[in-house]
Biotite code that builds the C-alpha atoms (Angstrom):
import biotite.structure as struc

atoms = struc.array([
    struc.Atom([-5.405, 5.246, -8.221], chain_id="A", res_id=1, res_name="UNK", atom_name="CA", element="C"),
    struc.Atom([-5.907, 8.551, -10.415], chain_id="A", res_id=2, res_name="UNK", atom_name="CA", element="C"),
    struc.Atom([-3.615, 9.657, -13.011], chain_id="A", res_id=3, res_name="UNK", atom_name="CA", element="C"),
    struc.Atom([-1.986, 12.166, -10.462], chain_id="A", res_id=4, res_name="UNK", atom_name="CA", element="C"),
    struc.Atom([1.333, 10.975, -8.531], chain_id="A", res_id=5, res_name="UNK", atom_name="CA", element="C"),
    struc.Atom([0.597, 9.757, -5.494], chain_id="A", res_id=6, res_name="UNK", atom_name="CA", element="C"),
    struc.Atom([2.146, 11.159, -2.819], chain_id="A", res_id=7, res_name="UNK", atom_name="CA", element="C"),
    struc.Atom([3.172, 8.486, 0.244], chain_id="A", res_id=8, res_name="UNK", atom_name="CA", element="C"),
    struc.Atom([1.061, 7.616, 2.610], chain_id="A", res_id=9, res_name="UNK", atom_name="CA", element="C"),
    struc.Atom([3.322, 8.229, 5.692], chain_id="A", res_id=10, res_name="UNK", atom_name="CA", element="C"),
    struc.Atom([2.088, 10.683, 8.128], chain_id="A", res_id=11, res_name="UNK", atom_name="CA", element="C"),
    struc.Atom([3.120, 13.890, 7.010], chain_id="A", res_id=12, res_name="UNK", atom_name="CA", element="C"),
    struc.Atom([5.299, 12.990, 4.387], chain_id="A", res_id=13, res_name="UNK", atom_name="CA", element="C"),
    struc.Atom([4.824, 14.939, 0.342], chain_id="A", res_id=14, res_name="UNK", atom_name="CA", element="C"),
    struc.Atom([7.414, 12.968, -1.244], chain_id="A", res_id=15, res_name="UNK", atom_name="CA", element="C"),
    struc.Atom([5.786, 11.084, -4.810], chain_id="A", res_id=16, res_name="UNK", atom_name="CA", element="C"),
    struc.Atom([5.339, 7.426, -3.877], chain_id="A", res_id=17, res_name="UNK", atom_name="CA", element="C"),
    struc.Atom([7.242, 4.567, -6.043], chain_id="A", res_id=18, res_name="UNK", atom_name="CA", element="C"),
    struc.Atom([6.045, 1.191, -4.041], chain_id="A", res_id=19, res_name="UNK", atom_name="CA", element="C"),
    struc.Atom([2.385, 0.195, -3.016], chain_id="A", res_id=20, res_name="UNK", atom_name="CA", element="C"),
    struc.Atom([1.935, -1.783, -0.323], chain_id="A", res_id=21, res_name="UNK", atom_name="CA", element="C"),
    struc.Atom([-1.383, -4.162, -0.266], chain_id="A", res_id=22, res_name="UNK", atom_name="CA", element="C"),
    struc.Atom([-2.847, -5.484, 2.766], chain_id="A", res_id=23, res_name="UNK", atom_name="CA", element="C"),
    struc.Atom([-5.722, -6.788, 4.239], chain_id="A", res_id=24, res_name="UNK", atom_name="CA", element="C"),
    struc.Atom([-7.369, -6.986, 7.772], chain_id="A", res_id=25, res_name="UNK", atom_name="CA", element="C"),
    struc.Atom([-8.594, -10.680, 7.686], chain_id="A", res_id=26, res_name="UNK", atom_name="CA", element="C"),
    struc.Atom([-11.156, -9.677, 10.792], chain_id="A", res_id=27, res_name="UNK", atom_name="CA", element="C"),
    struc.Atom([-12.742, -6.961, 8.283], chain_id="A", res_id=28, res_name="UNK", atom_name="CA", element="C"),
    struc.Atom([-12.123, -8.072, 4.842], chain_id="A", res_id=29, res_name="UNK", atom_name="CA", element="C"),
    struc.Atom([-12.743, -10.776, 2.285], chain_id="A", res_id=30, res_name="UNK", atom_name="CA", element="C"),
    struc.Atom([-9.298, -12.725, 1.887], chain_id="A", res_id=31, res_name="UNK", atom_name="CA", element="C"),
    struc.Atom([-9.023, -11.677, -1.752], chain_id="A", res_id=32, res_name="UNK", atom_name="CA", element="C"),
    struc.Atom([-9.443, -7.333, -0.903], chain_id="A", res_id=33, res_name="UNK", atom_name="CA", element="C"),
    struc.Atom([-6.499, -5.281, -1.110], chain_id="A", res_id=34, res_name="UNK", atom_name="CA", element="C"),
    struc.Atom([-6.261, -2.193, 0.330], chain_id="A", res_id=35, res_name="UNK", atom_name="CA", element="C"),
    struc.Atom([-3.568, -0.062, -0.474], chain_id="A", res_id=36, res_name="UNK", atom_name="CA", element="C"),
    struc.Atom([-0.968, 2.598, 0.518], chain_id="A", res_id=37, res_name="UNK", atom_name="CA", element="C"),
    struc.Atom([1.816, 3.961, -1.124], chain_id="A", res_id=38, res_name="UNK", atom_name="CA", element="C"),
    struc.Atom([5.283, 4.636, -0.096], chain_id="A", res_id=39, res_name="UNK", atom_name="CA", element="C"),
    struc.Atom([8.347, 6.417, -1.114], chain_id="A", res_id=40, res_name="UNK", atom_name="CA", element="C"),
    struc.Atom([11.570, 4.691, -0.826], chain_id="A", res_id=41, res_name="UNK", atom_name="CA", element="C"),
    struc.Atom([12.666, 6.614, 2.902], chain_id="A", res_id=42, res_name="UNK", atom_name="CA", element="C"),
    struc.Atom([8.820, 4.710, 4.355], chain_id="A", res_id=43, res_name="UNK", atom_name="CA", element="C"),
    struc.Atom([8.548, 1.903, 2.704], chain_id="A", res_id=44, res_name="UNK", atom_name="CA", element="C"),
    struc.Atom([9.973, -0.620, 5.138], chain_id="A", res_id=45, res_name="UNK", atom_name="CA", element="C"),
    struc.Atom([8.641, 1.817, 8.060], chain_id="A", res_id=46, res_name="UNK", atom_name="CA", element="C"),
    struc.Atom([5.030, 0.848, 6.520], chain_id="A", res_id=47, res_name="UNK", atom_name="CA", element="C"),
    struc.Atom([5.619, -2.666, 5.366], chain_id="A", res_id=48, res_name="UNK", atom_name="CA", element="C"),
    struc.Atom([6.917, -2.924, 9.391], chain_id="A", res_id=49, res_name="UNK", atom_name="CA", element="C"),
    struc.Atom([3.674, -1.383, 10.666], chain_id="A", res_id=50, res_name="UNK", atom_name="CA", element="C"),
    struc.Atom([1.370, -3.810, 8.334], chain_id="A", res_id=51, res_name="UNK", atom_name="CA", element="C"),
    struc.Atom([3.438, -7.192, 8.709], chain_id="A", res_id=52, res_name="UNK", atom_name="CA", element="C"),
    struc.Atom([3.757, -7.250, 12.433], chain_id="A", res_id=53, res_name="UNK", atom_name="CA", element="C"),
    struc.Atom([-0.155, -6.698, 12.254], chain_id="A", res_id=54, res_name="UNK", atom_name="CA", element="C"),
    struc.Atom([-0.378, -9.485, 10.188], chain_id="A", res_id=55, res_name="UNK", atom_name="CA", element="C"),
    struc.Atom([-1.724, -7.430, 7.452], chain_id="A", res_id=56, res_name="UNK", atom_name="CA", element="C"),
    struc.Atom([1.208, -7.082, 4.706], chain_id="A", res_id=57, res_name="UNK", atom_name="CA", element="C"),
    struc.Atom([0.860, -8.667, 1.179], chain_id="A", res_id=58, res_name="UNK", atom_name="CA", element="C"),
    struc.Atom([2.319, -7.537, -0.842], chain_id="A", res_id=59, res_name="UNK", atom_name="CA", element="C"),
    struc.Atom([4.931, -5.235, -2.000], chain_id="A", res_id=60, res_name="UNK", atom_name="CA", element="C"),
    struc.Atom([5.333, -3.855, -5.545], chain_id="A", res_id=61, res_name="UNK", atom_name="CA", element="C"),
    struc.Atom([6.945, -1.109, -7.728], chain_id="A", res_id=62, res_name="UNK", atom_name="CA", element="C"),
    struc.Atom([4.108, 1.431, -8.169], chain_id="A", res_id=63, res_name="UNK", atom_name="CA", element="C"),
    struc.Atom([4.859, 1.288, -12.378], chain_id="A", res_id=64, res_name="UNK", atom_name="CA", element="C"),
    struc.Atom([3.959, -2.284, -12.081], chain_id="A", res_id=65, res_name="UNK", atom_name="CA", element="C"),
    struc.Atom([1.129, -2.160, -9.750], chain_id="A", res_id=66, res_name="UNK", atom_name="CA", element="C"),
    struc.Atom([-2.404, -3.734, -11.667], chain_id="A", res_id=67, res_name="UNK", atom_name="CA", element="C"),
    struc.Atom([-5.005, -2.925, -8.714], chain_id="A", res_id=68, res_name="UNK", atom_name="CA", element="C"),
    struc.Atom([-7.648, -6.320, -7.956], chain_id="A", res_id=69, res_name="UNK", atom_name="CA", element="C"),
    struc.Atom([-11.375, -5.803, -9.118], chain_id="A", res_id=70, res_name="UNK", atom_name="CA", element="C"),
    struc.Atom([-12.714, -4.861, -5.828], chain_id="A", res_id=71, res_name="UNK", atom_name="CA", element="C"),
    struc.Atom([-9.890, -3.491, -3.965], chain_id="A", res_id=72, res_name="UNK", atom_name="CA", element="C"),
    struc.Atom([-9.528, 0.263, -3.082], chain_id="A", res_id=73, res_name="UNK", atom_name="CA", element="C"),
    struc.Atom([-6.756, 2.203, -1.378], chain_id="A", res_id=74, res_name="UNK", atom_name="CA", element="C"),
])
């Protein structure tokens, strides 16, 4: 992530994010990538919804503590 806010990753929402959310699609990815998207508080148990019941979820974590994997993007 760049030095600017992020903003969430919820369709059409402007909001500055606070939480990332790291997943993985197992059919398409390594076990140890993380992907990323960010959430404000109002999406992110909307997004953690949409990525756990696709099996994809995990992990949750304050954006101020987030330390992003070697090899992971968002």
């Amino acid at each position: 992530m760049s030095d600017e806010t992020p903003i969430c990753s919820a369709k059409g929402c402007r909001v500055a994010a606070v939480w990332v959310l790291a997943w993985n699609n197992p059919k398409i990815h390594t076990p140890e990538r993380r992907k990323t998207w960010v959430a404000c508080d109002e999406h992110r148990e909307h997004l953690s919804q949409f990525l756990g019941v696709r099996g994809f979820l995990k992990d949750v974590v304050p954006l101020a503590e987030w330390e992003q994997p070697e090899g992971s993007t968002g």
